[in-house]
Each structure stands twice: as C-alpha cells, then as structure tokens.
PALUMMI-35797 format. One record per atom (N, C-alpha, C): residue number from 1; residue in one letter; atom name; x, y, z. Coordinates in Angstrom, 2 decimals, decimal comma. Example, Ala and Ser with C-alpha at 12.3 -4.5 7.8 and 13.67 -1.06 7.14 Angstrom:
{rec 1 'A' 'N' {13,19 -5,69 7,80}} {rec 1 'A' 'CA' {12,30 -4,50 7,80}} {rec 1 'A' 'C' {13,20 -3,30 7,80}} {rec 2 'S' 'N' {12,85 -2,25 7,08}} {rec 2 'S' 'CA' {13,67 -1,06 7,14}} {rec 2 'S' 'C' {12,90 0,03 7,87}} 
This chain:
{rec 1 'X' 'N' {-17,67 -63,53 33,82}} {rec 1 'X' 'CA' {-18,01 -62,13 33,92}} {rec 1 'X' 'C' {-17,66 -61,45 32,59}} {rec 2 'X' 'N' {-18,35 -61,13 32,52}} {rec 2 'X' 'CA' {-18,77 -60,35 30,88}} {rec 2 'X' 'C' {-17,84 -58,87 31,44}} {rec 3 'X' 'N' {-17,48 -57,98 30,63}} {rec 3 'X' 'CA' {-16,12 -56,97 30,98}} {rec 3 'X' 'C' {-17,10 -55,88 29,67}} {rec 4 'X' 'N' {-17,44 -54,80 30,26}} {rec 4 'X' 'CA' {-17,96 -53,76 28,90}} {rec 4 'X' 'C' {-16,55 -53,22 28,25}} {rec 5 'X' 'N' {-16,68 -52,79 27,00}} {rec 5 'X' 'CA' {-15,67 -52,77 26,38}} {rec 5 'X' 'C' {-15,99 -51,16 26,26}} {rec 6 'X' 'N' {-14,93 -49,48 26,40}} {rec 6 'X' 'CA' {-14,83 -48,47 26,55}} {rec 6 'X' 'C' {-13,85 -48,34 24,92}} {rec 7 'X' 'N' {-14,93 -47,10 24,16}} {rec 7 'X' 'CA' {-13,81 -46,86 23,18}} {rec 7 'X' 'C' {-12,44 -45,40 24,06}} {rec 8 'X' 'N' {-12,91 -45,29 24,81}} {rec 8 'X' 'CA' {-12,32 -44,32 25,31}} {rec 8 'X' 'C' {-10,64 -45,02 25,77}} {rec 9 'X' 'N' {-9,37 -43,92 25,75}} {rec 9 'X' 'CA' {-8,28 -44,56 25,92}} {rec 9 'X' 'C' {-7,77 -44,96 27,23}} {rec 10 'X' 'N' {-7,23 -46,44 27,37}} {rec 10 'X' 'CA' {-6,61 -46,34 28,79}} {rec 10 'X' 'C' {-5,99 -45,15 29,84}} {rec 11 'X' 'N' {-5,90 -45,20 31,18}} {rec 11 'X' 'CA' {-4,47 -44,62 31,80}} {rec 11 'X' 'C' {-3,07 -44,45 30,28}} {rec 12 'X' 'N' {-2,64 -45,94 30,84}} {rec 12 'X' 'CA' {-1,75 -46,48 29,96}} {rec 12 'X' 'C' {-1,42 -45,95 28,67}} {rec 13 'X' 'N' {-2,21 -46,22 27,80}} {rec 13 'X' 'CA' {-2,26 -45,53 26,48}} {rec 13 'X' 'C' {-2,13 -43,91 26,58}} {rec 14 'X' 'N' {-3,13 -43,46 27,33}} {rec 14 'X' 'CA' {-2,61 -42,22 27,43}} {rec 14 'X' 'C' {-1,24 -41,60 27,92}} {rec 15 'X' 'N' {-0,41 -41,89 29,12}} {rec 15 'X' 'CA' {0,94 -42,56 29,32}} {rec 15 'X' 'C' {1,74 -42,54 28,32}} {rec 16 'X' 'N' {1,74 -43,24 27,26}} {rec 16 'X' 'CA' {2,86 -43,78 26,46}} {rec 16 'X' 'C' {2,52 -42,95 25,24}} {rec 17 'X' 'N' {1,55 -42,76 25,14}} {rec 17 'X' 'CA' {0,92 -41,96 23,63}} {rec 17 'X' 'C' {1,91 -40,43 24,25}} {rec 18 'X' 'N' {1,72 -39,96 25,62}} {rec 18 'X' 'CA' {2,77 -39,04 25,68}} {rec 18 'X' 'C' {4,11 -38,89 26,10}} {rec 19 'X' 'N' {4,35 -39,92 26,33}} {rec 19 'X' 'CA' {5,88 -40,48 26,23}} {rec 19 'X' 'C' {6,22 -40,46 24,34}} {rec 20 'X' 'N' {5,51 -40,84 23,71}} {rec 20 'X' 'CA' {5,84 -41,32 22,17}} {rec 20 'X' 'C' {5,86 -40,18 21,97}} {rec 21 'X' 'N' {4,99 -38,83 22,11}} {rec 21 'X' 'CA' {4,83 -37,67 21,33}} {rec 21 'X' 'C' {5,89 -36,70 22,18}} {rec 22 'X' 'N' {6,72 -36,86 23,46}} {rec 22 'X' 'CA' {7,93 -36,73 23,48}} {rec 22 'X' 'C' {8,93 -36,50 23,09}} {rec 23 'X' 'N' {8,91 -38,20 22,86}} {rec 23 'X' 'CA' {10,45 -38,56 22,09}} {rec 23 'X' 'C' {10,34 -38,36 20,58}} {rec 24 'X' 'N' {9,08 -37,88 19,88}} {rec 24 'X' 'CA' {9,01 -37,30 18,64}} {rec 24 'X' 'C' {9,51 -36,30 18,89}} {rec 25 'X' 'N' {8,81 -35,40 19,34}} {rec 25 'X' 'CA' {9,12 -34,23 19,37}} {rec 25 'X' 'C' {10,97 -33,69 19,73}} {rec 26 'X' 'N' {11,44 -34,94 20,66}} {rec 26 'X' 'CA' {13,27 -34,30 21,01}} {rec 26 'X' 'C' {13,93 -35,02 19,24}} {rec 27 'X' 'N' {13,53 -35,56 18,70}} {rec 27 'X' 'CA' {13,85 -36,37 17,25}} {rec 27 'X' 'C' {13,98 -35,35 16,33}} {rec 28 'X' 'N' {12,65 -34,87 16,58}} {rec 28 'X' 'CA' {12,50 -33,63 15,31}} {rec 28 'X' 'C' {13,15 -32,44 15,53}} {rec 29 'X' 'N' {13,27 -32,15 16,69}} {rec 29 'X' 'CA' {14,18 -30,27 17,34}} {rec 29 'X' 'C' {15,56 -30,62 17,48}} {rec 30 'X' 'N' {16,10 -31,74 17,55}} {rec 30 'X' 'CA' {17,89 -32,27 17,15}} {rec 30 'X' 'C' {17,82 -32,31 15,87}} {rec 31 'X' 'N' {17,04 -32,42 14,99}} {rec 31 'X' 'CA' {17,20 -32,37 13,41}} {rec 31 'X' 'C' {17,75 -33,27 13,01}} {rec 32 'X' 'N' {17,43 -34,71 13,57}} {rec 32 'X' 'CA' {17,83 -35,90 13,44}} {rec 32 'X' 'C' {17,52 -36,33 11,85}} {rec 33 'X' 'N' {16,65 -36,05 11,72}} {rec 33 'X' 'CA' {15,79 -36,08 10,16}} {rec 33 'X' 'C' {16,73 -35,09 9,07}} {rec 34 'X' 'N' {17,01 -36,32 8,30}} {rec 34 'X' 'CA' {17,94 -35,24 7,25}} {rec 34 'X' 'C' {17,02 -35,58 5,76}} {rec 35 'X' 'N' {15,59 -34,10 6,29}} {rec 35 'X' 'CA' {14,53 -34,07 4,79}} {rec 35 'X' 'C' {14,90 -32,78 4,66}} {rec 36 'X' 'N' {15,09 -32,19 3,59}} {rec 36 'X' 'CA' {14,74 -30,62 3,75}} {rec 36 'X' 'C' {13,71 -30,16 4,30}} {rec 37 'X' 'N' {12,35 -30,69 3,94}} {rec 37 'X' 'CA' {10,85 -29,98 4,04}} {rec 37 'X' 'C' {11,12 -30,40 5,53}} {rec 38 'X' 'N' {11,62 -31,43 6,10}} {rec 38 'X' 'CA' {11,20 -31,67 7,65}} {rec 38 'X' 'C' {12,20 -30,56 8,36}} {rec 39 'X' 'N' {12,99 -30,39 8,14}} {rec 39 'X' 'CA' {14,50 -29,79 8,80}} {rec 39 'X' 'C' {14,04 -28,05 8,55}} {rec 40 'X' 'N' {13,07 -27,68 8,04}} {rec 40 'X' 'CA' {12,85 -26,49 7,29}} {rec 40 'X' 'C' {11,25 -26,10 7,72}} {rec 41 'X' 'N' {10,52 -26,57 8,42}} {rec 41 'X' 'CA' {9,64 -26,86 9,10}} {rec 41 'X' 'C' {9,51 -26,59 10,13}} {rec 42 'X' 'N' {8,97 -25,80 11,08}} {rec 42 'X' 'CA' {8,26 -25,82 12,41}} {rec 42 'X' 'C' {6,90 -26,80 12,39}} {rec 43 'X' 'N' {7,37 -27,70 13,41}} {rec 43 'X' 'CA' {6,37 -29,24 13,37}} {rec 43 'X' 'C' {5,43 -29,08 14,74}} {rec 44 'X' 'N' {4,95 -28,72 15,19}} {rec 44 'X' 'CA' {3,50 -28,99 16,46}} {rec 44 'X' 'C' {3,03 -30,76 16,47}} {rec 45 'X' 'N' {3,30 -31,02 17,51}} {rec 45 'X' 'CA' {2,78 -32,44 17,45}} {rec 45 'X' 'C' {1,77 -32,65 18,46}} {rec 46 'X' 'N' {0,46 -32,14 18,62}} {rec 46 'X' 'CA' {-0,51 -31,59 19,33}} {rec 46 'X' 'C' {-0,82 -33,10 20,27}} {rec 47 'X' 'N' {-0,87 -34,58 19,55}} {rec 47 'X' 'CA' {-1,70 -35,67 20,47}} {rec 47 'X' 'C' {-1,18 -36,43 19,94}} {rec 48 'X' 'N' {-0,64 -37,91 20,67}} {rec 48 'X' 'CA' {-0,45 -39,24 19,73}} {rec 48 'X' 'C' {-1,26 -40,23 20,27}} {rec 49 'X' 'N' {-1,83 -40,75 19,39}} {rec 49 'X' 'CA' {-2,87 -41,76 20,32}} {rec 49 'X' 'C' {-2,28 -43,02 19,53}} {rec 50 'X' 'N' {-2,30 -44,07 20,65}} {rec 50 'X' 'CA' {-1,46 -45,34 21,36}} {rec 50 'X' 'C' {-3,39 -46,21 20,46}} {rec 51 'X' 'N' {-2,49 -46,83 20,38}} {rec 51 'X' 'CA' {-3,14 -48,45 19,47}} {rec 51 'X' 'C' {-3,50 -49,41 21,00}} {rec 52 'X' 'N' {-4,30 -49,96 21,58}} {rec 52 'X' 'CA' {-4,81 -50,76 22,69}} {rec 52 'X' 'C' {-3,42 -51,93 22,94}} {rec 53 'X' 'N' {-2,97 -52,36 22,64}} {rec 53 'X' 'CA' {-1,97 -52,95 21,75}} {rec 53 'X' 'C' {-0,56 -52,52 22,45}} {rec 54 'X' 'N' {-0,33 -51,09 21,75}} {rec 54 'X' 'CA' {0,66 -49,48 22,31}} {rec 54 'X' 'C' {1,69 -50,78 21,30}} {rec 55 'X' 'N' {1,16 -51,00 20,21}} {rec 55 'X' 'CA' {1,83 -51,27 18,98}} {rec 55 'X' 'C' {2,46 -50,26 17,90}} {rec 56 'X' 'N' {0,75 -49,42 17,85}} {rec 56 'X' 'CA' {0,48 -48,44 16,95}} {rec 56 'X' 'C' {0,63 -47,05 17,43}} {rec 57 'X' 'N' {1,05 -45,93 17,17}} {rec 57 'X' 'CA' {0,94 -44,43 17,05}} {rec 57 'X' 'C' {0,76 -43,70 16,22}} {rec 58 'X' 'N' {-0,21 -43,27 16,82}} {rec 58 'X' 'CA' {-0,89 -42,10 15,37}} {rec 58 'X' 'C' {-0,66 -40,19 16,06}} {rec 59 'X' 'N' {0,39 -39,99 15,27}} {rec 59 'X' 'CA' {0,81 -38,44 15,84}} {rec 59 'X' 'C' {-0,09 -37,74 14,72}} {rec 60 'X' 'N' {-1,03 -36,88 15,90}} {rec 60 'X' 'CA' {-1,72 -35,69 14,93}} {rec 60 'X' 'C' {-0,54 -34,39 15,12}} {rec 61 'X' 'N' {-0,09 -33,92 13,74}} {rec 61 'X' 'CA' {0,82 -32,93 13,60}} {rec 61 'X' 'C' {0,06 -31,50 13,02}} {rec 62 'X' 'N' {0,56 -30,57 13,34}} {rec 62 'X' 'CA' {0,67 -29,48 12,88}} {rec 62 'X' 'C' {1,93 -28,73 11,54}} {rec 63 'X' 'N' {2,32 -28,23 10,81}} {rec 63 'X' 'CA' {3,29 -27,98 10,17}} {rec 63 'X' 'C' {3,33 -26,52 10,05}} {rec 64 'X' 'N' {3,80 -25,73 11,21}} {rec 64 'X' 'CA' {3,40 -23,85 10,95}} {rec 64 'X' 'C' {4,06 -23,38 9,72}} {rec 65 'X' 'N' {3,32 -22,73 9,20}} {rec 65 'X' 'CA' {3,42 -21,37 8,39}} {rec 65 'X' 'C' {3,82 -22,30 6,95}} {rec 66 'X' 'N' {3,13 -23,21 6,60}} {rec 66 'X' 'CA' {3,30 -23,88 5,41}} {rec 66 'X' 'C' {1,93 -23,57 5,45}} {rec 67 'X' 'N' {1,38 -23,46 4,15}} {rec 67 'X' 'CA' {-0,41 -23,51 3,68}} {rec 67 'X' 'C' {-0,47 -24,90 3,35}} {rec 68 'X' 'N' {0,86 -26,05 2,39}} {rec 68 'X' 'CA' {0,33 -27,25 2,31}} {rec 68 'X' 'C' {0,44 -28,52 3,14}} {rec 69 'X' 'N' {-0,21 -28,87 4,37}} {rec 69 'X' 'CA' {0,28 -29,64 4,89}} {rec 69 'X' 'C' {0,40 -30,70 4,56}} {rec 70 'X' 'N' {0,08 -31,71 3,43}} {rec 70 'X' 'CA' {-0,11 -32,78 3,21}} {rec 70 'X' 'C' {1,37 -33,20 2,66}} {rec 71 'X' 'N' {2,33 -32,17 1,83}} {rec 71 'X' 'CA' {3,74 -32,51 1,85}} {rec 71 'X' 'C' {4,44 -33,07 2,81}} {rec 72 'X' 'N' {4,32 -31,93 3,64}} {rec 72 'X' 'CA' {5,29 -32,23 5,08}} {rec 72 'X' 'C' {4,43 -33,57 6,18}} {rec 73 'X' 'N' {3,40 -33,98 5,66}} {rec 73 'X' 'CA' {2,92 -35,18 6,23}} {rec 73 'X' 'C' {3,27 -36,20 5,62}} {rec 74 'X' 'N' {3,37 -35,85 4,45}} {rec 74 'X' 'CA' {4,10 -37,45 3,58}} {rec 74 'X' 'C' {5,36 -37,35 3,84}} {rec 75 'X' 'N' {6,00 -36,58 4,11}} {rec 75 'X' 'CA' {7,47 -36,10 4,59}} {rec 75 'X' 'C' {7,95 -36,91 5,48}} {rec 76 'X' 'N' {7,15 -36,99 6,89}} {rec 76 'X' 'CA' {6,77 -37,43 8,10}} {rec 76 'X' 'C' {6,79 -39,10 8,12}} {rec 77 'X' 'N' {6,02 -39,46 7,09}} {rec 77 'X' 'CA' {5,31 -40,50 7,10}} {rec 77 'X' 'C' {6,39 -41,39 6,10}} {rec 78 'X' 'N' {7,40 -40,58 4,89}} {rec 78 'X' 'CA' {8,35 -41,57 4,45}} {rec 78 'X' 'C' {9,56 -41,52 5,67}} {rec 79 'X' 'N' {9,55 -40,92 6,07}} {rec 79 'X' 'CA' {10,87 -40,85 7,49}} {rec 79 'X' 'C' {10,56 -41,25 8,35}} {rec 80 'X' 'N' {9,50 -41,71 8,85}} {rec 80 'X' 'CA' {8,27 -42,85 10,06}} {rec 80 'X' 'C' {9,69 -43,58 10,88}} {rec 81 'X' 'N' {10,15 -45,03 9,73}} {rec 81 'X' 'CA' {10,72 -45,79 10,44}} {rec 81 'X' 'C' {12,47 -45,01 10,90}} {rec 82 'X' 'N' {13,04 -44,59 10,43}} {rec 82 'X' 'CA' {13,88 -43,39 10,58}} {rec 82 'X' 'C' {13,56 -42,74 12,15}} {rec 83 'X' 'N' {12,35 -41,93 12,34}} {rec 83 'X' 'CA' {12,14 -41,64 13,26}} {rec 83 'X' 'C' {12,02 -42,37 14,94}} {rec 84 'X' 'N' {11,44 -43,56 14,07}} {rec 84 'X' 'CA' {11,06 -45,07 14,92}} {rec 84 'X' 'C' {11,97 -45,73 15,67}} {rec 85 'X' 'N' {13,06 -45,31 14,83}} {rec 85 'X' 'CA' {14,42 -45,67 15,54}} {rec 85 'X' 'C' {15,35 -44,84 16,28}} {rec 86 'X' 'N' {15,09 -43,29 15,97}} {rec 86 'X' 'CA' {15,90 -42,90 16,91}} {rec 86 'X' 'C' {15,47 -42,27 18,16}} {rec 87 'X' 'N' {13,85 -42,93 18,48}} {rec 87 'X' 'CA' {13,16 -42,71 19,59}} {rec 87 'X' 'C' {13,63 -43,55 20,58}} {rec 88 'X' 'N' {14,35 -44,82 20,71}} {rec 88 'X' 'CA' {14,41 -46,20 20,78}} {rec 88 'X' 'C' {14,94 -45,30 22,33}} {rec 89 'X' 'N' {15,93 -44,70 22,30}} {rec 89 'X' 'CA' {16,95 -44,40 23,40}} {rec 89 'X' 'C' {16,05 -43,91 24,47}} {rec 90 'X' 'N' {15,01 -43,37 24,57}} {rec 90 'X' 'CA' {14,07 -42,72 24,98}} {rec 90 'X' 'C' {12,80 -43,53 25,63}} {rec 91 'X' 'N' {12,38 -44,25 24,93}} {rec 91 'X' 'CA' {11,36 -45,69 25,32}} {rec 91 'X' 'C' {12,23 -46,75 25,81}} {rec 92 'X' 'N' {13,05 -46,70 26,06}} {rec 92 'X' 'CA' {13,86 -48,02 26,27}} {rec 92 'X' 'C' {12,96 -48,87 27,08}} {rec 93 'X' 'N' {12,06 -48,82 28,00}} {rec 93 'X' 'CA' {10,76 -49,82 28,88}} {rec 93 'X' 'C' {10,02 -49,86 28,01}} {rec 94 'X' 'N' {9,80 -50,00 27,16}} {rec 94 'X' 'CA' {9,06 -50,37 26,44}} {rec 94 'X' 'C' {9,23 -52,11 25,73}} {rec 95 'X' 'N' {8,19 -52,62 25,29}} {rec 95 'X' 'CA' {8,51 -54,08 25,16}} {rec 95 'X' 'C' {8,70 -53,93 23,53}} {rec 96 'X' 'N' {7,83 -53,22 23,25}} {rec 96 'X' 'CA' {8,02 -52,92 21,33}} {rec 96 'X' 'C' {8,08 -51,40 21,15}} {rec 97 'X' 'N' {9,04 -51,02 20,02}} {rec 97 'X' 'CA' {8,53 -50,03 19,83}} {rec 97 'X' 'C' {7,70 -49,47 18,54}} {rec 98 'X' 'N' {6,41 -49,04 19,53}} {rec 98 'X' 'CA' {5,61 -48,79 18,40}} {rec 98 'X' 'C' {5,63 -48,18 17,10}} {rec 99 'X' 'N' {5,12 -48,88 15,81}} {rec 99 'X' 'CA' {5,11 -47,82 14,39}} {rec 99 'X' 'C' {4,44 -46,83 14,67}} {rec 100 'X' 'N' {4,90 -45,82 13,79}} {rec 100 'X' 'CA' {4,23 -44,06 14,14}} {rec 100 'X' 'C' {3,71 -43,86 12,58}} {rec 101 'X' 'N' {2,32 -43,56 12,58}} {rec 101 'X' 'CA' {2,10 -42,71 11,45}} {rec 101 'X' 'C' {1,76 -41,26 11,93}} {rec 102 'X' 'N' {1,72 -40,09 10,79}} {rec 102 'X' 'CA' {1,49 -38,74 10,64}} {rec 102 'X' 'C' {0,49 -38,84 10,23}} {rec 103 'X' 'N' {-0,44 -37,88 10,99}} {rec 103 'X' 'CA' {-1,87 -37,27 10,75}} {rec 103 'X' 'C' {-1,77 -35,83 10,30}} {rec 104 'X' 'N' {-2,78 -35,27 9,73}} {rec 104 'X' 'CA' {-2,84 -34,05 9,90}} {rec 104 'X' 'C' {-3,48 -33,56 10,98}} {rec 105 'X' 'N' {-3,56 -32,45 11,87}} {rec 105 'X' 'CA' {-4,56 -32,14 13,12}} {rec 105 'X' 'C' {-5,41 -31,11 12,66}} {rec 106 'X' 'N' {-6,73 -31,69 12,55}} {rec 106 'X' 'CA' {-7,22 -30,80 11,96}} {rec 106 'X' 'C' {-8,13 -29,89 13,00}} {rec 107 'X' 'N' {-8,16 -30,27 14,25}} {rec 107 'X' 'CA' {-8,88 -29,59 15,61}} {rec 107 'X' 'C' {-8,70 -28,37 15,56}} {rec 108 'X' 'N' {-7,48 -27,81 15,10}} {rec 108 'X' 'CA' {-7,39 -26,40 15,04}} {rec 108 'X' 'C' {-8,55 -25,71 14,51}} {rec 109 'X' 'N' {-8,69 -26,23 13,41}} {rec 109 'X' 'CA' {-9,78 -25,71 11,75}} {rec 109 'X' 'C' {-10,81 -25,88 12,53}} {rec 110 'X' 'N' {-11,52 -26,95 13,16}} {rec 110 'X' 'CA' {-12,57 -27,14 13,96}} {rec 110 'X' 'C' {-12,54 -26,35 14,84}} {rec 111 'X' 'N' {-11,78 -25,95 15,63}} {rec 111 'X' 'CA' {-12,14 -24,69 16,65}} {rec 111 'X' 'C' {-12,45 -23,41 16,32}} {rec 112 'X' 'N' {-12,00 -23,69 15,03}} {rec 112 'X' 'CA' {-11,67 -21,90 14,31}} {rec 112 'X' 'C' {-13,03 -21,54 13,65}} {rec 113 'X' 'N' {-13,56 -22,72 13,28}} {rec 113 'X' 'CA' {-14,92 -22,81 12,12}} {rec 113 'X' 'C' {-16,21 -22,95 13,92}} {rec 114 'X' 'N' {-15,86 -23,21 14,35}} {rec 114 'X' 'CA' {-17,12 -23,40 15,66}} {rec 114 'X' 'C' {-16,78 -21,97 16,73}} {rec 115 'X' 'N' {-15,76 -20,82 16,49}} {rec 115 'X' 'CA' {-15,67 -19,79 17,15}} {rec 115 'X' 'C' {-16,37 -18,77 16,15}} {rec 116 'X' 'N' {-16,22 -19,02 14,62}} {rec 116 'X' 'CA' {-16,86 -17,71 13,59}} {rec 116 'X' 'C' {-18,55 -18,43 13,73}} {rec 117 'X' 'N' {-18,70 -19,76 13,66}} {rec 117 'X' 'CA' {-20,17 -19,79 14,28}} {rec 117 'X' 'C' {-20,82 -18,79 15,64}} {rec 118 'X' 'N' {-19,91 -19,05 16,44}} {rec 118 'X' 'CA' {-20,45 -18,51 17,86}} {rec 118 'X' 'C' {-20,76 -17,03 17,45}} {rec 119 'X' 'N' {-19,57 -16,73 16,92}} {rec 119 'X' 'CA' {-19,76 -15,08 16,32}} {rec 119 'X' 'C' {-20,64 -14,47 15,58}} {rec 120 'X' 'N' {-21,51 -15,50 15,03}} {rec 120 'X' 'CA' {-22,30 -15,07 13,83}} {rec 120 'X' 'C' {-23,37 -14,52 14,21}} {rec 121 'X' 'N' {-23,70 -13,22 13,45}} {rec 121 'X' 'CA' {-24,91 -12,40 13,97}} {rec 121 'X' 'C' {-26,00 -12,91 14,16}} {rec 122 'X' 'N' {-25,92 -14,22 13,56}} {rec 122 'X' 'CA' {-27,55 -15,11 14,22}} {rec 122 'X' 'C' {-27,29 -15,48 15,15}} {rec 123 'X' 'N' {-26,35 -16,03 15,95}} {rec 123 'X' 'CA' {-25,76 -16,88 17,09}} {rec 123 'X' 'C' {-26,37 -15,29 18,17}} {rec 124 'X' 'N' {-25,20 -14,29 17,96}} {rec 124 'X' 'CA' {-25,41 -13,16 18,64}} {rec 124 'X' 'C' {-26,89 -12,79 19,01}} {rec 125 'X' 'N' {-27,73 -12,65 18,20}} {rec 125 'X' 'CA' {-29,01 -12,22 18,02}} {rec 125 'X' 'C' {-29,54 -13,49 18,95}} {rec 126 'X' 'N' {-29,49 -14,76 18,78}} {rec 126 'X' 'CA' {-30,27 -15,63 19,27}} {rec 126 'X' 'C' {-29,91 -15,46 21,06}} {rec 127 'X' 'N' {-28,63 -15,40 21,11}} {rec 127 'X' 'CA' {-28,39 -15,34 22,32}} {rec 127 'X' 'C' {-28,84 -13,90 23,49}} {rec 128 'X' 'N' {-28,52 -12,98 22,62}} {rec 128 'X' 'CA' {-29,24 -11,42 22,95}} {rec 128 'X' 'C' {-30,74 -11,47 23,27}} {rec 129 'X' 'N' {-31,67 -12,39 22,68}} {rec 129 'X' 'CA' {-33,15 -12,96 22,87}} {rec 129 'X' 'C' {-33,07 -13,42 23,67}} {rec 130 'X' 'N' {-32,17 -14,63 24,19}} {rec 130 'X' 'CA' {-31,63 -15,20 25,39}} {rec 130 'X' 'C' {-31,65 -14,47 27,10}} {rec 131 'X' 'N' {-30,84 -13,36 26,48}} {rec 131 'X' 'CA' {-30,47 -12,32 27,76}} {rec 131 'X' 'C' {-31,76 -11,56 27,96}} {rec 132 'X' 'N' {-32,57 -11,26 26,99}} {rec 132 'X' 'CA' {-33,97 -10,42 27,35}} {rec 132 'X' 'C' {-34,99 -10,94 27,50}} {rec 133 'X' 'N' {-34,77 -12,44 27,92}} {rec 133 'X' 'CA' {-35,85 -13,30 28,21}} {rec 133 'X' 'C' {-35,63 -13,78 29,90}} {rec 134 'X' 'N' {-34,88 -13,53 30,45}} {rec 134 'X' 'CA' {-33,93 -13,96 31,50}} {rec 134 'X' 'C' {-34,90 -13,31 32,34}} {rec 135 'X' 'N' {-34,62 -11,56 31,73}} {rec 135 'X' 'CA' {-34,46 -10,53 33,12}} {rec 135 'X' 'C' {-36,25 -10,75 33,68}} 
C-alpha cells in the first residue's frame, strides 16, 4: 500500500513545535541568556515548526521595538545551543532534543502589506461596484 505523502504538519509536530516554543519562550523571560541584545530585547516567538524527524526547530521570532531584526536573530542563533540546553528540564519526554534555529517572522509585514491593499481606493472602488451590482 502506497501511503500519499502530506506537506502539511503532523498532530505530533504540531504538539512539540509548541511544547519547544514554550520552553523557549520560559528560557528567554528568566534571562537565562547572558547577550546584552537578547537580555535587552522584547522577543515574540509567534510559531516553531518541528522537522518530521522533531529533530529540527525552526522558531519564527519577532524582536519588538528594534527596527533591525537581523542582529537580534544572529543573537538568537549564536546562543541556539545555550538555549538547547536549558530547555532540556522542560522536554524531558522527549527522545532528542531538538536543534533550534531563529527565523525572522515576517507574517506580520504580510498582513500589514495585504490590509493597505484591501484599503486601497481601487480595492474600495472595486468593491463599492460590487455593492451596486448586488441590489
């Protein structure tokens, strides 16, 4: 029996991807991390998505009220195994614990750039044609 293969994420993965983005998140608000830029930082850790595997974690982060995020992601990303370890207490069922890289999340920007679309006086207008075609 042939099995179709779903890129979409397990139960499971989903599960542990928020178990992982958790125990990030209690890591980073104890200030376990001794970076300045991290310790000096308000961090959003919006999604972590789990590797099929739940080898891999990929945390999409936020970094508020910084304009550069790509610092405080390399920030993230040299303090990875640092972090990796003091999640351990937290996953303890776990058989491995997974490596974590830092993303940037950029969904925000995408929501923000597809709401000034909606807004746009052509959008408006098209849709207003919309409503007087209805009645």
């Amino acid at each position: 029996m042939v099995r179709a293969t779903s890129s979409a994420p397990s139960q499971r993965m989903l599960r542990v991807g928020e178990q992982v983005r958790a125990a990030i998140t209690q890591v980073l608000q104890r200030g376990e991390v001794r970076d300045p830029l991290i310790e000096t930082t308000v961090i959003s850790i919006s999604e972590v998505r789990m590797s099929p595997d739940l080898k891999h974690a990929t945390a999409f982060v936020t970094p508020l009220g910084v304009k550069d995020h790509d610092t405080v992601i390399e920030a993230l990303n040299r303090n990875a195994k640092f972090i990796r370890g003091r999640m351990g207490s937290q996953l303890r069922q776990m058989k491995y614990m997974p490596d974590v890289r830092f993303r940037d999340d950029t969904s925000f920007d995408n929501y923000k750039k597809i709401d000034e679309i909606l807004r746009s006086p052509e959008v408006a207008r098209d849709l207003a044609a919309d409503d007087d075609g209805d009645k």
